[in-house]
N, CA, C and O atoms as a DFTB+ gen file, in Angstrom:
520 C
 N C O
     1  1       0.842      -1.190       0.000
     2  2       0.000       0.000       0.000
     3  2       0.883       1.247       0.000
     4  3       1.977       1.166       0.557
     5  1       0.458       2.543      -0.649
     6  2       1.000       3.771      -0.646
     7  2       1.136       4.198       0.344
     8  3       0.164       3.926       1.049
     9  1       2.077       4.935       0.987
    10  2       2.003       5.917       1.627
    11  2       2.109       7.464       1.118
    12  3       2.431       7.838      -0.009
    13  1       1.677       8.435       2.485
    14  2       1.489       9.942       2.104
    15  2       2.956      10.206       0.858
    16  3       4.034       9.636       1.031
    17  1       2.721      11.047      -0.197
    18  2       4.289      11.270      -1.197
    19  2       4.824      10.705      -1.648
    20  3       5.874      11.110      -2.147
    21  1       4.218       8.785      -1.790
    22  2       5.105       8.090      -2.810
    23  2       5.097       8.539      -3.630
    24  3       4.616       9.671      -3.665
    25  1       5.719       7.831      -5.021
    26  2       5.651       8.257      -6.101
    27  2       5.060       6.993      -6.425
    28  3       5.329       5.974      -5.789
    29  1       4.088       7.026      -7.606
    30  2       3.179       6.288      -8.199
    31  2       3.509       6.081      -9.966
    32  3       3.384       6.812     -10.949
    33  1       3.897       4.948      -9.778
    34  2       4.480       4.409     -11.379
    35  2       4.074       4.029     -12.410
    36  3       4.490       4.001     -13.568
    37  1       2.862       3.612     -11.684
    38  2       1.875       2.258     -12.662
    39  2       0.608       2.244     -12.922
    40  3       0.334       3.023     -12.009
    41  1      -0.335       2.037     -13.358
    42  2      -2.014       2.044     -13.477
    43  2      -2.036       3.186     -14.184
    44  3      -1.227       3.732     -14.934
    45  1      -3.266       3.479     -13.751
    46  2      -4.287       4.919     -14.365
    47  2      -4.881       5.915     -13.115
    48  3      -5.106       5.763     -11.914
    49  1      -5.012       7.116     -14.185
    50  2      -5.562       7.940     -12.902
    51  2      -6.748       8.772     -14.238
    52  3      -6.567       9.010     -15.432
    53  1      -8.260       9.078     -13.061
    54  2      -9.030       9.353     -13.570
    55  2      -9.068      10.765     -13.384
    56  3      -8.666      11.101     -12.270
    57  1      -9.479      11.830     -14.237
    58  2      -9.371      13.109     -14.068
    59  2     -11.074      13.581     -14.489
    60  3     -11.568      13.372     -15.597
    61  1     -11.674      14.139     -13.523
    62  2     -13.001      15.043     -13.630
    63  2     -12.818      15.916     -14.834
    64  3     -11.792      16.398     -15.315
    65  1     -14.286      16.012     -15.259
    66  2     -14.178      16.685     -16.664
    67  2     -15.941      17.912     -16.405
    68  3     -17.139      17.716     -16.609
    69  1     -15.219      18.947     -15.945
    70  2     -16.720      20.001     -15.873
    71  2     -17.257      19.860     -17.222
    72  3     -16.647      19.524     -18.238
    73  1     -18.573      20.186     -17.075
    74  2     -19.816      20.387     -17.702
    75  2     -19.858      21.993     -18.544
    76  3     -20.693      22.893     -18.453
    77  1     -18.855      21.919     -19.198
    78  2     -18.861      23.187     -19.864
    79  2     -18.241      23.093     -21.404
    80  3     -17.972      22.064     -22.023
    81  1     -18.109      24.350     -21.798
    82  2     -17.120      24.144     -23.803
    83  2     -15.811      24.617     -23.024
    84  3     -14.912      24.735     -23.855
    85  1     -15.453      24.870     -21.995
    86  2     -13.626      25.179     -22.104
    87  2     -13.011      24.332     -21.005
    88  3     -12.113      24.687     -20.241
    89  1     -13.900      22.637     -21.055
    90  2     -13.335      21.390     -20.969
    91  2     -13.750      20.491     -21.606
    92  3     -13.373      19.340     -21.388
    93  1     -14.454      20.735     -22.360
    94  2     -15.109      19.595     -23.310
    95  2     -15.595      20.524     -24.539
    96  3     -16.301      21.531     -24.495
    97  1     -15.025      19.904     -25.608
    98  2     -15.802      19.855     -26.892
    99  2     -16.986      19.129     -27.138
   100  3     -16.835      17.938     -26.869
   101  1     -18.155      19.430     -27.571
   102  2     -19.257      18.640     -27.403
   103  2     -19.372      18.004     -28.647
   104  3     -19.638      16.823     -28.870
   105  1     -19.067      19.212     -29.687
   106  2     -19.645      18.369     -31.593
   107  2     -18.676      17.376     -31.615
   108  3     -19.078      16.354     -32.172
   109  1     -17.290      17.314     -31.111
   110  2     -16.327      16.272     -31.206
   111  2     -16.225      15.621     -30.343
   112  3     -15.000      15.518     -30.405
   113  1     -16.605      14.780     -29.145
   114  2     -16.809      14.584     -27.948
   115  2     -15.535      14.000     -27.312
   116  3     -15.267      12.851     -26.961
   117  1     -14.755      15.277     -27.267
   118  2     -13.433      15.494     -26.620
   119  2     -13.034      15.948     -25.703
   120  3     -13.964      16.428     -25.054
   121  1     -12.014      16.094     -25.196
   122  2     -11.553      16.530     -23.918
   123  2     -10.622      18.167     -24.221
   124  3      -9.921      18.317     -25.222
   125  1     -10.725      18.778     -23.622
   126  2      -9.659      20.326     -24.114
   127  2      -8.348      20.152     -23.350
   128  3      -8.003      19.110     -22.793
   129  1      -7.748      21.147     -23.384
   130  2      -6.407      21.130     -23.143
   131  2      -6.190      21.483     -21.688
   132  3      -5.097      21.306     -21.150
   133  1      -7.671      22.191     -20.793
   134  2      -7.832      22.705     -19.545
   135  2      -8.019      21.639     -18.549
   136  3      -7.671      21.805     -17.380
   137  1      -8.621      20.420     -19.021
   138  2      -8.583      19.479     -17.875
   139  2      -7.214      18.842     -17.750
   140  3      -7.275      17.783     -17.126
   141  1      -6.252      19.101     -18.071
   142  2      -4.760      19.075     -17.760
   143  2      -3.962      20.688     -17.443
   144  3      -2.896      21.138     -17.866
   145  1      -5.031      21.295     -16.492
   146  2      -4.653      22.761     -16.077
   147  2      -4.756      22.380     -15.021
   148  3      -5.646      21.575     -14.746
   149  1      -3.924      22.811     -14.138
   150  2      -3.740      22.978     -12.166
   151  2      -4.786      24.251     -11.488
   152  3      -4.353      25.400     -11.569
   153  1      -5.541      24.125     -11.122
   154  2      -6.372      25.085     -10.414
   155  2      -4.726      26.435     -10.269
   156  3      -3.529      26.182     -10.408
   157  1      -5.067      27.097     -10.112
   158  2      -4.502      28.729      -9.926
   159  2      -3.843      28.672      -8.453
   160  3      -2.783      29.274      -8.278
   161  1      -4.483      27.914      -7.316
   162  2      -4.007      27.862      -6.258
   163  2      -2.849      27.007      -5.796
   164  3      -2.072      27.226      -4.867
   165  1      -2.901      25.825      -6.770
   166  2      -2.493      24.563      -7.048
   167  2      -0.667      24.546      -7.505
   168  3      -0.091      25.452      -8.107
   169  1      -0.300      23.781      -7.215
   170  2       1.267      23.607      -7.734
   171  2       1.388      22.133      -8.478
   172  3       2.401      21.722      -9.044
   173  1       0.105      21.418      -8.350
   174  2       0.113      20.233      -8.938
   175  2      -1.561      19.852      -9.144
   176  3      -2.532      20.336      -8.562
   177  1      -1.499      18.755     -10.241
   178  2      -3.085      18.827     -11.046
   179  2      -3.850      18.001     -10.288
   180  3      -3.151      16.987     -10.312
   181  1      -4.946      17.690      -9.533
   182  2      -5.587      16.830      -8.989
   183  2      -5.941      15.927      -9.287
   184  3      -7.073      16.342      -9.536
   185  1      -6.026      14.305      -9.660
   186  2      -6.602      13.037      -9.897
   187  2      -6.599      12.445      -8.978
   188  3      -5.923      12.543      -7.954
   189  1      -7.702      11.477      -9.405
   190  2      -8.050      10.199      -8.749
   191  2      -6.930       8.258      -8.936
   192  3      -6.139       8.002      -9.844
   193  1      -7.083       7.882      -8.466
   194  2      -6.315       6.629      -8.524
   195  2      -7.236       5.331      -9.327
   196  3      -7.953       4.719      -8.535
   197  1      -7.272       5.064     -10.123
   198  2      -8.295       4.562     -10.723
   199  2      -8.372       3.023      -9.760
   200  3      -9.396       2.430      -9.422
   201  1      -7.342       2.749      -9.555
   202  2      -7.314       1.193      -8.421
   203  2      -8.277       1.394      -7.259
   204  3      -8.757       0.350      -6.816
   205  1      -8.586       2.322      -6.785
   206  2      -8.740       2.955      -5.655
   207  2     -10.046       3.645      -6.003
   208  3     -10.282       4.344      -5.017
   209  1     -10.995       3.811      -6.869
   210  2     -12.313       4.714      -6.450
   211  2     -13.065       4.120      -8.481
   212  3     -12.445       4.158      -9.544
   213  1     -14.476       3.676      -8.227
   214  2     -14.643       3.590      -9.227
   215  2     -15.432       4.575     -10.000
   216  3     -15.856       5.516      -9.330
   217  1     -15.741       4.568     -11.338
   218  2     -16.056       5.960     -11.759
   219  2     -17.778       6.100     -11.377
   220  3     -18.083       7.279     -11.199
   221  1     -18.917       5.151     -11.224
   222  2     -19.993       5.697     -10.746
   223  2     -19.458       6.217      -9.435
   224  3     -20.244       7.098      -9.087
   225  1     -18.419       6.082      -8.469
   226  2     -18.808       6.837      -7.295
   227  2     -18.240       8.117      -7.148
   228  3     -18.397       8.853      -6.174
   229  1     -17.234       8.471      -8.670
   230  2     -17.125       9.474      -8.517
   231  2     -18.321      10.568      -9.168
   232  3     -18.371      11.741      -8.799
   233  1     -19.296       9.965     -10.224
   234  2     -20.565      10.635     -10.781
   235  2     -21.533      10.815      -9.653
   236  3     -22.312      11.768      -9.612
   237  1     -21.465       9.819      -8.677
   238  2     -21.925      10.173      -7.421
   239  2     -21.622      11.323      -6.398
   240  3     -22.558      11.798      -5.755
   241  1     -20.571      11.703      -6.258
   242  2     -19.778      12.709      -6.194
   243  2     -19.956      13.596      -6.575
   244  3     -20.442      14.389      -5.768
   245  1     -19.717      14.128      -8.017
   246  2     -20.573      14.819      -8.756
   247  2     -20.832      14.730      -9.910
   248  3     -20.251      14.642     -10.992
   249  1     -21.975      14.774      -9.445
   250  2     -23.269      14.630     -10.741
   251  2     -22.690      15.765     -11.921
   252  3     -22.160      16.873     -11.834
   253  1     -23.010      15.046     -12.837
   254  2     -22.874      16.272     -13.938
   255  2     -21.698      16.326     -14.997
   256  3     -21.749      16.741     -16.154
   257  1     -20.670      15.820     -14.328
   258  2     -19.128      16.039     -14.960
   259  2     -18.920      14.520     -15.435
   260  3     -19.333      13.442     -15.009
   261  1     -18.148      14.884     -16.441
   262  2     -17.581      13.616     -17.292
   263  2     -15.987      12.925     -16.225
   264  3     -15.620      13.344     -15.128
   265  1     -15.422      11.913     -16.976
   266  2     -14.153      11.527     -17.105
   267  2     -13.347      11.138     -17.640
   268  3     -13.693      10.359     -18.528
   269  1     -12.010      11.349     -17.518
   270  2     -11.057      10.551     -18.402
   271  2     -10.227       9.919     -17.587
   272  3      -9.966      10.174     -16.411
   273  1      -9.749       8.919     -18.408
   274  2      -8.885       7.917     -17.975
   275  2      -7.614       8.254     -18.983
   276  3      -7.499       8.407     -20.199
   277  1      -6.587       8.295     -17.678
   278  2      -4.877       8.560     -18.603
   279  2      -3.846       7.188     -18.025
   280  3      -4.004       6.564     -16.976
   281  1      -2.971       7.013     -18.887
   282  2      -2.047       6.261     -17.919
   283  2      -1.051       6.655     -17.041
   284  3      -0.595       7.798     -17.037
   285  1      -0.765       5.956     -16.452
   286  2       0.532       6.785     -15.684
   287  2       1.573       6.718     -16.051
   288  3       2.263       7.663     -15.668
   289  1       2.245       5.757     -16.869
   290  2       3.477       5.763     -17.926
   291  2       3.298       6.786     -18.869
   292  3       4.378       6.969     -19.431
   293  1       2.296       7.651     -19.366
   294  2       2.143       8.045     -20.407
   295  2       2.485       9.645     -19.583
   296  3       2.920      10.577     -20.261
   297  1       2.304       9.761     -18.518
   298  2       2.334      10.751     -17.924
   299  2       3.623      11.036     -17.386
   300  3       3.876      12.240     -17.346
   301  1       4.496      10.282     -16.968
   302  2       6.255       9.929     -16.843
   303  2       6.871       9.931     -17.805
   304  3       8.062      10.242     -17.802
   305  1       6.006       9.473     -19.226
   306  2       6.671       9.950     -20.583
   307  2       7.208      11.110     -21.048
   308  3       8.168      11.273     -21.802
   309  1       6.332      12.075     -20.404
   310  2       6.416      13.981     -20.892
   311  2       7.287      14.493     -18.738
   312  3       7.090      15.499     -18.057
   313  1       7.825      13.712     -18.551
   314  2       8.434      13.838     -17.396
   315  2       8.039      14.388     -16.219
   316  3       8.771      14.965     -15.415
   317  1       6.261      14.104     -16.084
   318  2       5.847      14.618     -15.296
   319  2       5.932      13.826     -13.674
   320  3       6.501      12.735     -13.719
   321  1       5.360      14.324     -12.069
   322  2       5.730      12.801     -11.668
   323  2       4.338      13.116     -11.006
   324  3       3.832      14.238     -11.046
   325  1       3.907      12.294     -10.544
   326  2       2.502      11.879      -9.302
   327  2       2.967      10.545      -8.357
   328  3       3.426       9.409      -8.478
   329  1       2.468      11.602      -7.234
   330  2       2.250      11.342      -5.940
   331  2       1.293      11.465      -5.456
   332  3       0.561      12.448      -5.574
   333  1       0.970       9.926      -4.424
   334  2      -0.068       9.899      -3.384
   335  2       0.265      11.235      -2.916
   336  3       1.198      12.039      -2.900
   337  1      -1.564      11.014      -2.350
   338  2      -1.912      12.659      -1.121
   339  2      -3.201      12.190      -1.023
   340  3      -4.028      12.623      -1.825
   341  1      -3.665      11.053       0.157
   342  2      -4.310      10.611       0.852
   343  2      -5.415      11.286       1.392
   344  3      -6.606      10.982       1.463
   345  1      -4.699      12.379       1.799
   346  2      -5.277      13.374       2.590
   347  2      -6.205      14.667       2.403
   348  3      -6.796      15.465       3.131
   349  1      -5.974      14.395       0.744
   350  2      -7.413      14.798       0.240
   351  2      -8.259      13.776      -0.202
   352  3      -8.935      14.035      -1.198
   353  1      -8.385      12.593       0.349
   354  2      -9.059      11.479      -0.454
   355  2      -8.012      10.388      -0.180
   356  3      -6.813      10.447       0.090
   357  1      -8.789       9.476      -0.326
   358  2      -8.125       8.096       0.001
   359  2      -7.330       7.439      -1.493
   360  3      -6.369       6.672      -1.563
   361  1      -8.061       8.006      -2.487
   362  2      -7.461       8.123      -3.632
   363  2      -7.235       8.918      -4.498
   364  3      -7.245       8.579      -5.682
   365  1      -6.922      10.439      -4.012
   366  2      -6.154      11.338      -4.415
   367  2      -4.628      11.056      -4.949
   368  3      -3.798      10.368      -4.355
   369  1      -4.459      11.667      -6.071
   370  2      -3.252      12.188      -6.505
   371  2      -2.679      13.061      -7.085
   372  3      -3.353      13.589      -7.969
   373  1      -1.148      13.643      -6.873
   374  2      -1.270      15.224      -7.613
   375  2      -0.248      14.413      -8.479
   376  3       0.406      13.406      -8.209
   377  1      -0.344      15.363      -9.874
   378  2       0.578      15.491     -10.796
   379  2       1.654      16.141     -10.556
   380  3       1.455      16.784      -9.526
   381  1       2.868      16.356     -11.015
   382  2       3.625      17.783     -10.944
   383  2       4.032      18.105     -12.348
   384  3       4.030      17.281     -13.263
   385  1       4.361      19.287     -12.446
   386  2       5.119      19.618     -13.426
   387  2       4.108      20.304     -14.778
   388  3       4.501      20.684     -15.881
   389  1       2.960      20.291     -14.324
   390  2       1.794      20.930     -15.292
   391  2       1.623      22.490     -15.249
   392  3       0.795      23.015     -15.994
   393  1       2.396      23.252     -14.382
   394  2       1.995      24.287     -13.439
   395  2       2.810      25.346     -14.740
   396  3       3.836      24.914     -15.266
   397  1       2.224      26.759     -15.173
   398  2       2.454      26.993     -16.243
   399  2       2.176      27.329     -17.399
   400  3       1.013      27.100     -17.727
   401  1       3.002      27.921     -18.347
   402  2       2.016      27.429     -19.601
   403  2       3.024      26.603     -20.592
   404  3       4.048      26.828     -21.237
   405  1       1.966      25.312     -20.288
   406  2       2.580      24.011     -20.466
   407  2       1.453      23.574     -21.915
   408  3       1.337      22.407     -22.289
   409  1       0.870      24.490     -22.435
   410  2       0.073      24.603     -23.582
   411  2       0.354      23.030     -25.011
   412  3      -0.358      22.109     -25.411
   413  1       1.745      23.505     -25.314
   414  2       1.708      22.022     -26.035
   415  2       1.582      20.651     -25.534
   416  3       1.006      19.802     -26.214
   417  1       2.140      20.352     -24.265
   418  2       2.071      19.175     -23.629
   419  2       0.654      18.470     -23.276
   420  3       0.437      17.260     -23.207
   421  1      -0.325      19.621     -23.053
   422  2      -1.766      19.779     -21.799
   423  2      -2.226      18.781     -23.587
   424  3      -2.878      17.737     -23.599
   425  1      -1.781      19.342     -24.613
   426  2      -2.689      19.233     -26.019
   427  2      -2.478      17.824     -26.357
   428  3      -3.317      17.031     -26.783
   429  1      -1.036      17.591     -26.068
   430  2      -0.745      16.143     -26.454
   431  2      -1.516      14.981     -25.631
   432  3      -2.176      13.986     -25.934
   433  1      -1.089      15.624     -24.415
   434  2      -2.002      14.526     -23.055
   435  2      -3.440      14.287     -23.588
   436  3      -3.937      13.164     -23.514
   437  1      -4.114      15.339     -24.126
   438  2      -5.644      15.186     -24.504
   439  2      -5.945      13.919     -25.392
   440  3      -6.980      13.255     -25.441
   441  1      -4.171      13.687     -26.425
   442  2      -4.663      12.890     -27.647
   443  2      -4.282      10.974     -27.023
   444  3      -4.602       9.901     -27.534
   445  1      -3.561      11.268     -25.859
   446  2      -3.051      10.335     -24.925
   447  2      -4.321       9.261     -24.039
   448  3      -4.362       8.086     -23.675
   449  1      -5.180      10.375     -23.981
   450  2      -6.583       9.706     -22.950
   451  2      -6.720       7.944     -23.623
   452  3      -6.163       7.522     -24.636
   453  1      -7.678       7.137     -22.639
   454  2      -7.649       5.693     -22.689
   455  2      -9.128       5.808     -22.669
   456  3      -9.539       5.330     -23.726
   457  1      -9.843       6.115     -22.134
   458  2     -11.729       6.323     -22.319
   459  2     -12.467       7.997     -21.513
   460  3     -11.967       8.553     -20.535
   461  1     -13.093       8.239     -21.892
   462  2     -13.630       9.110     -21.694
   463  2     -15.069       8.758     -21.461
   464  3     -15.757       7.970     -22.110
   465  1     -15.374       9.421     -20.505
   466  2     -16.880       9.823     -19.974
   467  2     -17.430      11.272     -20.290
   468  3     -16.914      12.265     -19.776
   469  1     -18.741      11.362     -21.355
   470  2     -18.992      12.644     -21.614
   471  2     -19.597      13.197     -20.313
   472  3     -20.303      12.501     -19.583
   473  1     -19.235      14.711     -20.008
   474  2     -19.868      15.542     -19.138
   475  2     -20.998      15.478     -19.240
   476  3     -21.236      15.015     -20.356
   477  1     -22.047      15.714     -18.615
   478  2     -23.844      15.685     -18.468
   479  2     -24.783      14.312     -18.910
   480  3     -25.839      14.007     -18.356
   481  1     -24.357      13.812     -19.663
   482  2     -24.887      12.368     -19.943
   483  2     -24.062      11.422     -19.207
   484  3     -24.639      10.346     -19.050
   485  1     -22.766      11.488     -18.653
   486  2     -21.516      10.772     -18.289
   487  2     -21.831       9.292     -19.071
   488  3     -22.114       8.232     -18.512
   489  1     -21.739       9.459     -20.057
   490  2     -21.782       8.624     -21.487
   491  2     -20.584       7.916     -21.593
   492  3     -19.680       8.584     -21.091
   493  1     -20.010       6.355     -22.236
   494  2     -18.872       6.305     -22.269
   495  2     -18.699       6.268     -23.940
   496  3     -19.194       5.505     -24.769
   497  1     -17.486       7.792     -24.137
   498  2     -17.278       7.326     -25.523
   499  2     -15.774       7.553     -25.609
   500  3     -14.989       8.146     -24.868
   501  1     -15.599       6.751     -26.990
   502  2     -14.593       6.463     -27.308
   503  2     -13.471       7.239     -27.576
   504  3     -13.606       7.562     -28.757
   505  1     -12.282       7.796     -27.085
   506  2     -11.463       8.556     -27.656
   507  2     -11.529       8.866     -29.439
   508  3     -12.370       8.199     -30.041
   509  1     -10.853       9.641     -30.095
   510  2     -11.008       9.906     -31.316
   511  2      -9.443       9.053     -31.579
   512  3      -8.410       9.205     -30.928
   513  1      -9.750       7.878     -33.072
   514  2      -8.721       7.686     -33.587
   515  2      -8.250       5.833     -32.892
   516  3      -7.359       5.011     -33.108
   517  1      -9.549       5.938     -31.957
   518  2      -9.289       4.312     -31.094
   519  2     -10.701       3.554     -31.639
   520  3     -10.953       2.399     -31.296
């Protein structure tokens, strides 16, 4: 089991997707370049542990918002790192290294996703190109 600040190597992590057009494209049912943005307060991006929380309980959570699923190799690829942080959640994790304007990378990560959940229907569709 993790403890508080490991570093996390392996699996997937699920990232919330608001109910709006400047995180989701709707005619293309895509993801934007903002749900790989760090809140303003933030020094690292917030996800979930996909081992660790499944996605109805995060629609339970909140209603309304989509998800994506990334890998975590794919995310160590562009040299980013994530670490447990428990302590917002039992399966919390932060990213690092997003903090910025990290504009080409946020774009690539988008084309990187593994499934997506549309925002407001939390629909499962298919990445573009899979």
């Amino acid at each position: 089991m993790s403890t508080v600040r490991d570093e996390i190597t392996s699996g997937t992590l699920f990232r919330r997707i608001p109910n709006d057009h400047a995180h989701w494209v709707f005619e293309e049912d895509r993801p934007t370049k903002y749900n790989f943005t760090p809140e303003t307060s933030d020094d690292f991006l917030s996800m979930h542990r996909s081992d660790m929380i499944h996605p109805d309980a995060i629609f339970a959570m909140f209603p309304g918002f989509g998800l994506l699923e990334i890998d975590i190799e794919v995310l160590l690829e562009f040299g980013l790192r994530v670490t447990y942080q428990p302590e917002e959640g039992r399966d919390h994790v932060a990213v690092w290294g997003l903090k910025g304007n990290k504009n080409p990378l946020r774009r690539e990560l988008c084309k990187r996703v593994l499934r997506l959940w549309e925002p407001g229907t939390q629909a499962l569709v298919l990445p573009k190109g899979r």
